[in-house]
C-alpha positions as CSV (number, residue, x, y, z in Angstrom):
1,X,21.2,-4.5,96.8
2,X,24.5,-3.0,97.9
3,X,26.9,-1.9,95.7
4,X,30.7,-3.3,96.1
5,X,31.9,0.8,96.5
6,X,31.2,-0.1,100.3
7,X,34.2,-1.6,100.5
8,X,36.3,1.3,98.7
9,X,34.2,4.4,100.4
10,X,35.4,4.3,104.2
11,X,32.2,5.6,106.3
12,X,31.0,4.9,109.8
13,X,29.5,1.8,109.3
14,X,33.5,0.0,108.4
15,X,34.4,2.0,111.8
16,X,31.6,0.5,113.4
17,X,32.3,-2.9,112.2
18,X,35.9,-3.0,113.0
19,X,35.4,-1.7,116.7
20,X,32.6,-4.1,117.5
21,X,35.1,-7.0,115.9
22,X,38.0,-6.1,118.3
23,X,36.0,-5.2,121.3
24,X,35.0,-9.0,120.6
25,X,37.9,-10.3,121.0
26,X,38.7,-8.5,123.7
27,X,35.4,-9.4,125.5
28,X,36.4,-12.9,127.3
29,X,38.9,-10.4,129.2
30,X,36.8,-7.9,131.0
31,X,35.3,-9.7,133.9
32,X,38.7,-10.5,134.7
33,X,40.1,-7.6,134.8
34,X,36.9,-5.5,136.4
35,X,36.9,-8.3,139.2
36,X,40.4,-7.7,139.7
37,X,40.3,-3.9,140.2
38,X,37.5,-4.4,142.2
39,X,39.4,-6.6,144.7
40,X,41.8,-3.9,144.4
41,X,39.6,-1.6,146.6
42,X,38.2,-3.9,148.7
43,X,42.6,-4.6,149.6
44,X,42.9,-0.6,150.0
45,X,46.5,-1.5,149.8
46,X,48.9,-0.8,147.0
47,X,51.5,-3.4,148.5
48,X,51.9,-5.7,145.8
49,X,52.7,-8.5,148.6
50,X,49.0,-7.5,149.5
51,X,47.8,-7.6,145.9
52,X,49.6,-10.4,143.9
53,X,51.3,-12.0,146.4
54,X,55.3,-11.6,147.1
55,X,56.4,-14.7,145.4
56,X,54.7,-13.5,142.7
57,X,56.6,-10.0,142.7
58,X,59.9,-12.5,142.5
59,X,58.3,-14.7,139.5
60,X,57.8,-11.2,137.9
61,X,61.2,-9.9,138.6
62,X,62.9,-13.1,136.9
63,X,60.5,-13.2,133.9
64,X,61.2,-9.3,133.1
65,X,65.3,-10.1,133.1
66,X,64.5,-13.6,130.8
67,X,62.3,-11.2,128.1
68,X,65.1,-8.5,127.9
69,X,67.9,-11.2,127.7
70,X,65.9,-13.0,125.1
71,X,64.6,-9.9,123.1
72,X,68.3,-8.6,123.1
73,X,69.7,-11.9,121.9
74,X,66.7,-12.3,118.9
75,X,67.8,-9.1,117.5
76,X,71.4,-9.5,117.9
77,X,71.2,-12.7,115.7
78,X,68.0,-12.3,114.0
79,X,68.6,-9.1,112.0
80,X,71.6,-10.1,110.4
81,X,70.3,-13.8,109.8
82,X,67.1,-12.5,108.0
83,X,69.1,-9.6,105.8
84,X,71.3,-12.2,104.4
85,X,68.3,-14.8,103.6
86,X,66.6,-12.2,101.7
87,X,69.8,-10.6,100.0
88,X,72.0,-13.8,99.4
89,X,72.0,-16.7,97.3
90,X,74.0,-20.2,98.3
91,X,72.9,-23.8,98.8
92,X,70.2,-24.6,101.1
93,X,69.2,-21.3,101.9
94,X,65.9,-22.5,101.6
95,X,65.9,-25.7,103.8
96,X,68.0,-23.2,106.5
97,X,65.4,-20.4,106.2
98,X,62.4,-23.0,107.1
99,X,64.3,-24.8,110.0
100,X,65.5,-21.6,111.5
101,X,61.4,-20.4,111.3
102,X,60.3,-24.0,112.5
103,X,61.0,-23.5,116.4
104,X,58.1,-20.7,116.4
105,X,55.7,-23.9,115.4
106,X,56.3,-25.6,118.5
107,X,55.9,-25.9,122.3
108,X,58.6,-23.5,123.5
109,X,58.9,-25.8,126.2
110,X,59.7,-28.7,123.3
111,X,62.9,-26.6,123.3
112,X,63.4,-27.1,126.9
113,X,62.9,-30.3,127.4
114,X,65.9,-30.8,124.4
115,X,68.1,-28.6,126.5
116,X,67.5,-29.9,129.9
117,X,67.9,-34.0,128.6
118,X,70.8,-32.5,126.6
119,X,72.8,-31.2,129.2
120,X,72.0,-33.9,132.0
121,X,73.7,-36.5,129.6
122,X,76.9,-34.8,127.7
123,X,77.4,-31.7,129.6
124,X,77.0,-29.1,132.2
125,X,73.3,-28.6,134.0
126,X,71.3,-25.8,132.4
127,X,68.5,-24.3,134.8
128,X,67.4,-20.8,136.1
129,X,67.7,-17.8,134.2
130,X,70.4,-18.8,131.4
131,X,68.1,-22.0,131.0
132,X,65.3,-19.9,130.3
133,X,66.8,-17.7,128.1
134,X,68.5,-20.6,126.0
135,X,65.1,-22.1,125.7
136,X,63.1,-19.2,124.7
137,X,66.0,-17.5,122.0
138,X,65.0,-19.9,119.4
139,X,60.9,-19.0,118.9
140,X,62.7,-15.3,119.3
141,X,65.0,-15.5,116.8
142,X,62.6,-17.0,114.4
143,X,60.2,-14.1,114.9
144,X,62.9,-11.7,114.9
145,X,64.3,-13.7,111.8
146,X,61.1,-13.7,110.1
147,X,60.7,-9.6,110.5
148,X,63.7,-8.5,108.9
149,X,63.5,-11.3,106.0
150,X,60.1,-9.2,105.6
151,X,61.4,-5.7,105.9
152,X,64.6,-6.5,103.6
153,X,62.3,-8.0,101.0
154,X,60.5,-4.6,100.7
155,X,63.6,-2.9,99.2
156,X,63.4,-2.4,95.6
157,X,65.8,-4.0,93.2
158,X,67.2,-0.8,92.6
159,X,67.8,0.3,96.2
160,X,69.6,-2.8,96.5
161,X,71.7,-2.1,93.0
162,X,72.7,1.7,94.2
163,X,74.2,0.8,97.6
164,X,76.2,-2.3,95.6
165,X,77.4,0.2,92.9
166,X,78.3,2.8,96.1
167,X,80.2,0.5,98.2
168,X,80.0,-3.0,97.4
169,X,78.5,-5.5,99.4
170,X,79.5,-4.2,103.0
171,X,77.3,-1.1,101.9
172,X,74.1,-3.1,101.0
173,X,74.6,-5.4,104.5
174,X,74.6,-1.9,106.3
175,X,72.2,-0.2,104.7
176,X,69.6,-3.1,104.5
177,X,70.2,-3.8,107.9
178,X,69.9,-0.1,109.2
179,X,66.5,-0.2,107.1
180,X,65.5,-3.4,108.8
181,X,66.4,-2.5,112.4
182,X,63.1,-0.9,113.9
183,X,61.0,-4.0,112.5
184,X,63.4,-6.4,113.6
185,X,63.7,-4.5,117.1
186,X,59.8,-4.7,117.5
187,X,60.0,-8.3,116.4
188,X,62.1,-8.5,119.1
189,X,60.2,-6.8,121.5
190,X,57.4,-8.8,121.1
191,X,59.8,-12.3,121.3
192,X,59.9,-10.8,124.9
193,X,57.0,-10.3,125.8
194,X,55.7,-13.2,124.5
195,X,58.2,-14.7,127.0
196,X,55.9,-13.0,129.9
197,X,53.0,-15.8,129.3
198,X,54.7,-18.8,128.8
199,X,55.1,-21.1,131.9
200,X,56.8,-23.9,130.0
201,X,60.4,-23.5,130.3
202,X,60.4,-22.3,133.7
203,X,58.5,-25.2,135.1
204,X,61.2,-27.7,133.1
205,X,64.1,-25.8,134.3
206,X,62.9,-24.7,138.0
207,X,62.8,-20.9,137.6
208,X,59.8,-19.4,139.1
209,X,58.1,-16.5,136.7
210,X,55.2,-15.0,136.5
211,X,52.7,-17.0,133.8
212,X,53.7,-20.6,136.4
213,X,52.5,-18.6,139.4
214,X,49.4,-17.9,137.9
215,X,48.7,-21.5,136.9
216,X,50.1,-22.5,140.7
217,X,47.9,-20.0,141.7
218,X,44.7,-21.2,140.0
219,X,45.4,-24.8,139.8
220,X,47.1,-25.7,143.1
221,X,45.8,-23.5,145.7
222,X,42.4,-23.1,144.3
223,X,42.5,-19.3,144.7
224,X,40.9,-17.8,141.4
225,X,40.7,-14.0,142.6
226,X,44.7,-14.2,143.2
227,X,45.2,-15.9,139.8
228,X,43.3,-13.0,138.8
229,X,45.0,-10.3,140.2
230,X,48.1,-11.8,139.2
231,X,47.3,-11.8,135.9
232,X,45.6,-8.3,135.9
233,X,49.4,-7.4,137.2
234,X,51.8,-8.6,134.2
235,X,48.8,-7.4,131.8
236,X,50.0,-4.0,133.3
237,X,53.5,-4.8,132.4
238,X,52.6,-6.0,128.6
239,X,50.3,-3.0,128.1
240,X,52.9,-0.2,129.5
241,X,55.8,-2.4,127.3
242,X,53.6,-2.6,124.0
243,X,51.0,0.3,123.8
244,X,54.0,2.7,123.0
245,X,55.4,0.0,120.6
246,X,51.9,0.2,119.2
247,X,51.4,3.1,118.8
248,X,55.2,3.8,117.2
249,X,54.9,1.5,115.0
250,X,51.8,0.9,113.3
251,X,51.7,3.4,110.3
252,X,54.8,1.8,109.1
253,X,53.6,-1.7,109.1
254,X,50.4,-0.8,107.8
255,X,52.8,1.1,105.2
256,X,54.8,-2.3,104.2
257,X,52.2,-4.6,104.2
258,X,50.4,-3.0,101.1
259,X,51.4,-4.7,98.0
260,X,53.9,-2.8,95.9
261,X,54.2,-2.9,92.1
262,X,58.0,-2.0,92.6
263,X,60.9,-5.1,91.3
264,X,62.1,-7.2,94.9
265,X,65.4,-7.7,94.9
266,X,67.1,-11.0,93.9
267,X,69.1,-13.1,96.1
268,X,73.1,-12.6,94.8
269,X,74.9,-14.6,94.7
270,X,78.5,-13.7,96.2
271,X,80.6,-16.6,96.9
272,X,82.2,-14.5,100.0
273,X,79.6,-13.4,102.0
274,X,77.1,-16.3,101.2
275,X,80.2,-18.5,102.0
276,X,80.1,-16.6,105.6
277,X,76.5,-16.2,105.7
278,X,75.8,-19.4,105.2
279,X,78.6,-20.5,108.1
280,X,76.9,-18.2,110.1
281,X,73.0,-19.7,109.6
282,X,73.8,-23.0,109.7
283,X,76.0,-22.2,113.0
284,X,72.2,-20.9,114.4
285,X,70.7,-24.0,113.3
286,X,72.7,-26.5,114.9
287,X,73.0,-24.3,117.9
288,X,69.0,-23.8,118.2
289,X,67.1,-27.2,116.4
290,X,69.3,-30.0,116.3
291,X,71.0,-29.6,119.5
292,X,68.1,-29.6,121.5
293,X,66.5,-32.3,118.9
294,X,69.7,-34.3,119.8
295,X,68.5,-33.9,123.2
296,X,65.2,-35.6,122.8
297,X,67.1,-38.0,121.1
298,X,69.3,-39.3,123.9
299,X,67.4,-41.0,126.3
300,X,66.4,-43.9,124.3
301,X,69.8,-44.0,122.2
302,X,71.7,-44.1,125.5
303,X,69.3,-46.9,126.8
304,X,69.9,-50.2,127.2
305,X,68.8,-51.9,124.3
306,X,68.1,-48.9,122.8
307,X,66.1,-50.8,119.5
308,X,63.5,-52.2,122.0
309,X,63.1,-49.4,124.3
310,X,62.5,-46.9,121.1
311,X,59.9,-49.7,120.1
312,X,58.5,-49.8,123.2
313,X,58.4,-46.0,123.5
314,X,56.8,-45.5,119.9
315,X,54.0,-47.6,120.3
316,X,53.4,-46.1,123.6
317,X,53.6,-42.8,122.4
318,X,51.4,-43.5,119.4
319,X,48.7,-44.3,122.1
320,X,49.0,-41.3,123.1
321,X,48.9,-40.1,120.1
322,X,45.8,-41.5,119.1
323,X,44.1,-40.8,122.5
324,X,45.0,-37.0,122.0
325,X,44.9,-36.6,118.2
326,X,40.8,-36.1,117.4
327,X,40.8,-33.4,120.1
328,X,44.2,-32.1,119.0
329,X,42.2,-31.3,115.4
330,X,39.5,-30.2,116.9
331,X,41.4,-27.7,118.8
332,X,43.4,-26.7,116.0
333,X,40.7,-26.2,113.1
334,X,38.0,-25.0,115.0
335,X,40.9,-22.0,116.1
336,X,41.6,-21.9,112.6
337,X,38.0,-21.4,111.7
338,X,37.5,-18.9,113.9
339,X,40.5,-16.7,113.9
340,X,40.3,-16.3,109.6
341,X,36.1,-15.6,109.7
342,X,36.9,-13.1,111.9
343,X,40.3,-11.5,110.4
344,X,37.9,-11.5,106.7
345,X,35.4,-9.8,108.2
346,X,37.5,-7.1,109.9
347,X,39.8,-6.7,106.5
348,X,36.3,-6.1,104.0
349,X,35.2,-3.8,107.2
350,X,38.8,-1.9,106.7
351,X,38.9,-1.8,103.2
352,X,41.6,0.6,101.9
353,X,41.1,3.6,104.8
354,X,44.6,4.3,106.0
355,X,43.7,5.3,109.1
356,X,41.2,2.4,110.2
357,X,44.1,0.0,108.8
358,X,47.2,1.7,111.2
359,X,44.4,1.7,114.2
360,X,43.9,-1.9,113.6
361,X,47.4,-2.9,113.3
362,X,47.8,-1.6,116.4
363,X,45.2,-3.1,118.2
364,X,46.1,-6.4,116.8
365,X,49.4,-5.9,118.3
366,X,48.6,-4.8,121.6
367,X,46.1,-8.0,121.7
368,X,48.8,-10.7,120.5
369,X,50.7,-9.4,123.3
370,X,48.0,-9.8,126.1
371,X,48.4,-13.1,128.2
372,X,46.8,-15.8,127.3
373,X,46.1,-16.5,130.9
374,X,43.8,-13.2,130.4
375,X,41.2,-14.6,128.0
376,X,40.9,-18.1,129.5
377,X,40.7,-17.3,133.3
378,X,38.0,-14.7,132.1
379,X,35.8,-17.5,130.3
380,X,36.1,-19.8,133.4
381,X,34.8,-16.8,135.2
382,X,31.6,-16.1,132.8
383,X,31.7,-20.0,132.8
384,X,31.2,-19.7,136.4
385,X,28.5,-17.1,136.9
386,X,26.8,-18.2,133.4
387,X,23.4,-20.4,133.6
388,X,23.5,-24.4,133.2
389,X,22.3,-24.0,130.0
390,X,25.1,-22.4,128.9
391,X,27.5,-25.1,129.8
392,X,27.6,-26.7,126.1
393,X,28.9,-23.4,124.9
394,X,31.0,-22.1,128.0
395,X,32.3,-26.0,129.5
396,X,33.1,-27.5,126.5
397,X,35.6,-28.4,123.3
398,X,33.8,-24.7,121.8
399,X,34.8,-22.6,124.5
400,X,38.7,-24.0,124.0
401,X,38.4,-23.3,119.9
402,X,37.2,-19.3,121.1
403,X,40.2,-18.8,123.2
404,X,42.3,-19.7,120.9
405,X,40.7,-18.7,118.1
406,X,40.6,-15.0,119.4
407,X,43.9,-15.5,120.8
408,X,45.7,-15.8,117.4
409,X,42.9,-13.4,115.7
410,X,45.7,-11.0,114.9
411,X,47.8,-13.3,113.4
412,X,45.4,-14.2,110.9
413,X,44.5,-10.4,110.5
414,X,47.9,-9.0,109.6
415,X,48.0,-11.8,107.2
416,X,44.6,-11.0,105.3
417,X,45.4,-7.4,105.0
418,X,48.8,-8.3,103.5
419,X,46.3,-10.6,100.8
420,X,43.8,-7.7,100.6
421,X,46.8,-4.6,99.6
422,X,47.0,-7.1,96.6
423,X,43.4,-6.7,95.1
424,X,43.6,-3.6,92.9
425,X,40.2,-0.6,93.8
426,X,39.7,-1.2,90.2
427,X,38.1,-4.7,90.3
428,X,35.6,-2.9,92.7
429,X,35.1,-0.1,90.1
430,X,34.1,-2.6,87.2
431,X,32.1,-4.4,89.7
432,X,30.2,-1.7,90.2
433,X,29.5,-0.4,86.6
434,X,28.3,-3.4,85.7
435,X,25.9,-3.8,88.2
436,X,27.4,-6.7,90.2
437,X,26.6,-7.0,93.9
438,X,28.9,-6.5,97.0
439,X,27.8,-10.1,98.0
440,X,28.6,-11.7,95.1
441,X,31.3,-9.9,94.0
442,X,33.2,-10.9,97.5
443,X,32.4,-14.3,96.6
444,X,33.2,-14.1,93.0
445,X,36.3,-12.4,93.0
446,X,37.6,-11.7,96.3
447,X,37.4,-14.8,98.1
448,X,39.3,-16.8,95.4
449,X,42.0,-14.1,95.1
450,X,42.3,-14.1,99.3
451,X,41.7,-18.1,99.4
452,X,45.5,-18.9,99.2
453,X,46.8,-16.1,101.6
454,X,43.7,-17.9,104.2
455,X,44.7,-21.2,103.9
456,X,48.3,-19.9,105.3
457,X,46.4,-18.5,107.9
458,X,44.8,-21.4,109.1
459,X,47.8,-23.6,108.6
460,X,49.8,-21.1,110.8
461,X,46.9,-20.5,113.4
462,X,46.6,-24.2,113.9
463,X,50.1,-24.7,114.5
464,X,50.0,-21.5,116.7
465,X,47.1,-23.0,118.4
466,X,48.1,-26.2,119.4
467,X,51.3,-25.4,121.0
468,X,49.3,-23.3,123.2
469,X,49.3,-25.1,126.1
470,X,48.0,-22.8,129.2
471,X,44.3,-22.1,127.4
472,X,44.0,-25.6,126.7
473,X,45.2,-26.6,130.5
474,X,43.1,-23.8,132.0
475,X,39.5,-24.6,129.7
476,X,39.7,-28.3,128.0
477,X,36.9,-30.5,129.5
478,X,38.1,-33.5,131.7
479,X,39.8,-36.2,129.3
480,X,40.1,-34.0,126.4
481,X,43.2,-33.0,126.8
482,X,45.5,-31.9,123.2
483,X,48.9,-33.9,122.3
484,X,50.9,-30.6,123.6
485,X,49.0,-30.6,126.6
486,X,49.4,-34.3,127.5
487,X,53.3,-33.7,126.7
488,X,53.4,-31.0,129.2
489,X,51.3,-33.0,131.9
490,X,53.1,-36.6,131.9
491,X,56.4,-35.3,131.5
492,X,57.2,-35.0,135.6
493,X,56.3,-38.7,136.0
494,X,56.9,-40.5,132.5
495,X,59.8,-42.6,131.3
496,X,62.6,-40.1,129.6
497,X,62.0,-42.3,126.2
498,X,58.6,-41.8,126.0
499,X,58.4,-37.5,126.8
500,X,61.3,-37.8,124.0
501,X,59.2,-39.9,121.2
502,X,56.4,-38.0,122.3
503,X,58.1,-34.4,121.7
504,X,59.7,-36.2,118.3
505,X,56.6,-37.0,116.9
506,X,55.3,-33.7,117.9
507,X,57.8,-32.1,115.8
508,X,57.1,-34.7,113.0
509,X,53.8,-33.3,112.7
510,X,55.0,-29.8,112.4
511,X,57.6,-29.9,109.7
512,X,54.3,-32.1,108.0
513,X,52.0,-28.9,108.1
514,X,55.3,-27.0,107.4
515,X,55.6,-28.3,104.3
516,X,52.4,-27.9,103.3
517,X,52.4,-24.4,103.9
518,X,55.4,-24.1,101.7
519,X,53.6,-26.1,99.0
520,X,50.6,-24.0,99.2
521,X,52.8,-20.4,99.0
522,X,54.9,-22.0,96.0
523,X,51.7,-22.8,93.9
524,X,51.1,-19.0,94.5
525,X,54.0,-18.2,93.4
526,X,53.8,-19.7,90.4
């Protein structure tokens, strides 16, 4: 009977486990990528033309200007936004906080859609790069939002009472956010990259970048070793971008995401700067959620007997709805499932060794960053060369939950090791004297102390999950397509009333699960 000391006593068997976990994940990517440098030989050419194709090289080009725009623009706004959330006090800071976070929740291309209806109707055309960038800056700024509201939290009270008595409230903005800047610049760093693997904005606003040449690639001229090599490419350009973030900064978020015993500092209530902080965050909200909300808004309000044709649009898009919703779950909680089994199996494997705990902060990172395009076009390769009695498991709903399940593993990860930096190595001790077994004591004590912090993480994950539209659209079986998906697909040659009710009802269902996230994190709380 093992004893619960396993998980305090860091040996080779947790180093074992947590290699074999994240070689898992990173398993549906391999065939890719070996096929890829193979073809690489059989080219004997380093001409990219040769290799990925020239338009390609241009798609590239563009997306690498959109991620430096948009990671320079989410830290210019989001490190300031999130050091006065978590250092200020003034009316709806929370209601501003959670609608300023909500754009990471859904389809960027949600946000693009807004913009693009938005501007054809009340103002000047928005396409290309500054399109692009104007669609993707509000998922940024959330992330890079939600990073230095975290970092700024993990000042003590009386760090935050010192700099007030040394120079008054100018002093603690500075100082909090020079203490906040490398997580928020990583935050933002990431925004960009993320930007690298989303087709969706470009498509709607007719900017060619790398992640819509892949899909053209695949999808429209049939050719799965280009798509390959293409993708193979801009994983080159997120691993050179991210391994050095990495590897920079993973001992100091596997610092800050231990639990401290240390006061947090209580929002203050200053009636100048909250005054001008919250001027300044409701600014960014109208700017990047109702605006391009208004959008969606407009092409049945501007209609001709607007009343009928919002009917007529609703009950349409509630079809839809209702065709797309079973999958849509399915999707969504069998992701969820997956991602937090395997983020609670890597976090007992970790237990407290600090060096096992910065390795796999790292790795998580580098593998949130990889292209979802990787993963997917790998399992339709395995899918491929696999057996035909493999196709339940490979050509099915189950091969869609994997993707996305491993995709947003390290989401779910960081978030269980922040839970698990809660539980005190003294439980364990107990445990042990008195004889109590490592099984039952995770069961016993640890699961119901993690359960809240996992419920997050599926709530999060299946929100993650579903707005993922490119693994669904590269693995879902014919006809079982997700709401997101369907969105993304009908939009070219539906009615502008019903993409808009579908996108608003979309949303709906977002600030729904929202919510109940919130709930769920309040009851912990109290």
């Amino acid at each position: 009977m093992p004893s619960p000391l396993l998980l305090e006593r860091p040996g080779r068997w947790s180093q074992g486990a947590a290699a074999v976990l994240l070689l898992l994940v990173a398993l549906p990517a391999a065939p890719l990528l070996w096929s890829a440098l193979s073809s690489l030989g059989e080219l004997g050419s380093s001409d990219s033309g040769v290799f990925v194709g020239r338009a390609f090289a241009v798609a590239l080009l563009n997306s690498a200007v959109v991620a430096l725009l948009v990671a320079a623009l989410s830290l210019l706004l989001g490190l300031p936004a999130g050091v006065c959330l978590a250092l200020y006090n003034f009316p709806g800071r929370r209601v501003l906080f959670a609608l300023l976070v909500f754009p990471l929740l859904v389809p960027s291309f949600l946000w693009a859609i807004g913009w693009s209806s938005l501007s054809a109707h009340v103002g000047p055309a928005i396409s290309g790069v500054s399109g692009c960038v104007i669609a993707f800056t509000s998922p940024a700024v959330a992330l890079s939002l939600l990073a230095s509201y975290a970092a700024t939290q993990a000042l003590t009270a009386s760090q935050v009472d010192s700099a007030r008595i040394a120079g008054g409230e100018r002093t603690v903005i500075a100082q909090a956010c020079r203490h906040a800047a490398i997580p928020t610049l990583l935050a933002a760093s990431l925004a960009g990259v993320l930007t690298l693997q989303d087709p969706g904005p470009g498509q709607i606003l007719g900017l060619k970048t790398a992640a819509s040449e892949i899909l053209t690639s695949f999808s429209a001229l049939f050719d799965f070793a280009l798509a390959g090599r293409q993708c193979a490419a801009l994983t080159l350009l997120v691993l050179v971008i991210t391994v050095p973030l990495a590897c920079f900064s993973a001992p100091r978020i596997a610092h800050q995401i231990l639990a401290r015993q240390t006061g947090k500092p209580r929002p203050h209530t200053h009636r100048g700067v909250a005054s001008l902080a919250a001027l300044g965050i409701g600014l960014m909200v109208l700017i990047s959620v109702f605006l391009p909300l208004l959008g969606l808004t407009l092409p049945t309000l501007r209609a001709p007997e607007f009343l009928r044709a919002w009917q007529r649009a609703l009950e349409r898009a509630l079809e839809e709805v209702a065709r797309t919703g079973t999958d849509t779950l399915v999707y969504a909680a069998g992701a969820a499932v997956i991602s937090v089994t395997l983020s609670l199996l890597l976090v007992l494997s970790v237990g407290r060794d600090p060096r096992l705990r910065i390795a796999v902060v790292a790795a998580c990172f580098i593998l949130f960053s990889l292209p979802s395009a990787l993963s997917a076009l790998g399992i339709l390769q395995i899918a491929a060369e696999a057996p035909a009695w493999a196709d339940p498991l490979l050509r099915s709903p189950i091969a869609v939950c994997g993707a996305l399940g491993l995709r947003f593993f390290p989401v779910a990860t960081l978030l269980s090791l922040r839970a698990w930096g809660s539980t005190s190595s003294s439980w364990t001790m107990a445990a042990a004297v008195h004889g109590v077994s490592a099984g039952k004591y995770v069961w016993k004590v640890i699961l119901p102390v993690l359960l809240p912090s996992l419920v997050v993480s599926a709530l999060l994950v299946s929100l993650l999950a579903t707005a993922d539209v490119g693994t669904v659209l590269l693995l879902h079986p014919p006809g079982r397509s997700s709401l997101p998906l369907a969105i993304f697909t009908v939009m070219a040659n539906a009615r502008e009333s019903l993409v808009a009710t579908l996108c608003l009802l979309y949303a709906a269902i977002a600030v729904g699960l929202l919510i109940a996230a919130e709930t769920v994190l309040r009851r912990k709380a109290t």
